[in-house]
C-alpha positions, -999 to +999 in steps of 0.1 A: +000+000+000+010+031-006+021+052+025+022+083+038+058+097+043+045+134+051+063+142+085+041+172+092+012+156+080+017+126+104+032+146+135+015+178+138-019+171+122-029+140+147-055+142+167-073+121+190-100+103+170-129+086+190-156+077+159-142+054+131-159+037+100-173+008+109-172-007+075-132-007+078-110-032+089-078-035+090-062-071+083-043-091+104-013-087+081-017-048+078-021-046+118+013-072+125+029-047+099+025-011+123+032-033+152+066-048+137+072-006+127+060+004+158+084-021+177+119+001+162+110+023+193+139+022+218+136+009+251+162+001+279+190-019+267+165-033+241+147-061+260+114-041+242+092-054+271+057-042+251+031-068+245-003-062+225-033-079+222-055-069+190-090-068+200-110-067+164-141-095+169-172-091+183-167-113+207-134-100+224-151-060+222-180-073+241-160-087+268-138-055+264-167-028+268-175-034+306-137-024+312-136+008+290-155+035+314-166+062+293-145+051+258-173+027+246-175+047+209-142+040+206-149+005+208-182+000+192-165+015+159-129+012+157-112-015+132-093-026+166-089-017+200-047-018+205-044-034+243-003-031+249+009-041+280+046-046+298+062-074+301+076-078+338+095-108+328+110-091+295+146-100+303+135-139+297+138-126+260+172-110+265+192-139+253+171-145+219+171-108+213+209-105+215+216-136+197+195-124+165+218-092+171+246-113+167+234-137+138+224-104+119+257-090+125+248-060+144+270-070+175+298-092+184+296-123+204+318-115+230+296-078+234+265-099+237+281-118+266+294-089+286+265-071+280+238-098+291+262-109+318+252-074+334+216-069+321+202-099+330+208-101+367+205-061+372+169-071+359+165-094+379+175-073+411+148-051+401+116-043+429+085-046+416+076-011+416+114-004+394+106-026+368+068-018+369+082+017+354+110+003+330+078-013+311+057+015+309+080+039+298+095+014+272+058+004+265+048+042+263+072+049+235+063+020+215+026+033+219+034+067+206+052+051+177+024+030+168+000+062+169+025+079+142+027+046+123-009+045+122-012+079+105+013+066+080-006+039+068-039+063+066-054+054+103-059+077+130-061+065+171-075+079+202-049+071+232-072+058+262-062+054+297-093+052+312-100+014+316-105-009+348-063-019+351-068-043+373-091-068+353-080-062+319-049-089+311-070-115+331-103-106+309-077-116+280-062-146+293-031-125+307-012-135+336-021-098+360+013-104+381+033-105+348+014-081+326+008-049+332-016-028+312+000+008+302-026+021+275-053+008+251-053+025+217-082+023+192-076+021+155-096+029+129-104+051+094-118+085+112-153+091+108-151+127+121-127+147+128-111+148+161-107+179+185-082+207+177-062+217+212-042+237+226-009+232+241+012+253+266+043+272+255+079+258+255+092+288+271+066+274+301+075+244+302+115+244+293+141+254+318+179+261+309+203+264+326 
């Protein structure tokens, strides 16, 4: 398909979308295709601890509407409600993820050792609440990627973060103590337009010094 590479287009002209067309779908293929572009965001010493569940039947937005609060148009219309989650057990993949680095020639063997030799069991020295904020920031910037990626493609999202936390990986077969639920994104072809909003200035917000 043919994609938009418009940066100003895709940046500064998204919006948060809430109705969709109903008659569009986006396929499975399509959808694993902005999650694979979404996935080059960078997270902490790549261990890329993001998970998502597609939710696109029937079935699984009935069972997801009770969770949503106030978001339920989002649902009702969008091709796909975007569940992403953080892994709290990421570092299990930190062995295959550094050996593809080193089949693919993008690091050397005896990097990958020192490297995992330290990241592994610094992971694993983690407290809950340390590692509960590794994933969600790593899980955030994947989530803002996927937003942009979206736009590329000729979607538009609505970020939600009102949703019942503590039910929503078990309501999709989800273990609760190892996946934790940082934002739900609906995905869709807008139907209207979203809101335009305001922002505060850098100079009120930036400090040099």
């Amino acid at each position: 398909m043919l994609k938009n590479n418009n940066f100003e287009e895709i940046t500064f002209e998204r919006k948060s979308v809430r109705v969709y067309d109903e008659s569009v779908k986006i396929s499975n293929e399509e959808m694993l295709e902005m999650i694979q572009e979404a996935s080059i965001a960078p997270s902490s010493v790549n261990m890329q601890p993001w998970r998502f569940v597609v939710v696109e039947s029937d079935e699984a937005k009935a069972k997801l509407k009770p969770l949503i609060r106030f978001n339920t148009r989002q649902n009702d219309s969008s091709s796909a409600m975007v569940l992403i989650f953080g892994d709290m057990m990421c570092h299990e993949y930190g062995e295959e993820i550094y050996d593809q680095a080193v089949a693919e020639g993008k690091m050397p063997q005896e990097v990958r050792d020192q490297q995992l030799a330290a990241i592994i069991p610094h992971y694993e020295k983690l407290t809950k609440q340390e590692m509960n904020d590794v994933v969600k920031i790593d899980a955030s910037l994947a989530a803002m990627q996927f937003m942009l990626v979206a736009r590329a493609h000729g979607y538009d999202t609505n970020p939600i973060g009102g949703f019942e936390a503590d039910q929503l990986a078990e309501a999709f077969d989800l273990d609760k103590e190892r996946y934790v639920p940082v934002m739900i994104l609906s995905v869709g072809k807008a139907a209207e337009q979203g809101y335009t909003s305001v922002r505060l200035p850098a100079e009120k917000i930036t400090t040099f010094k």
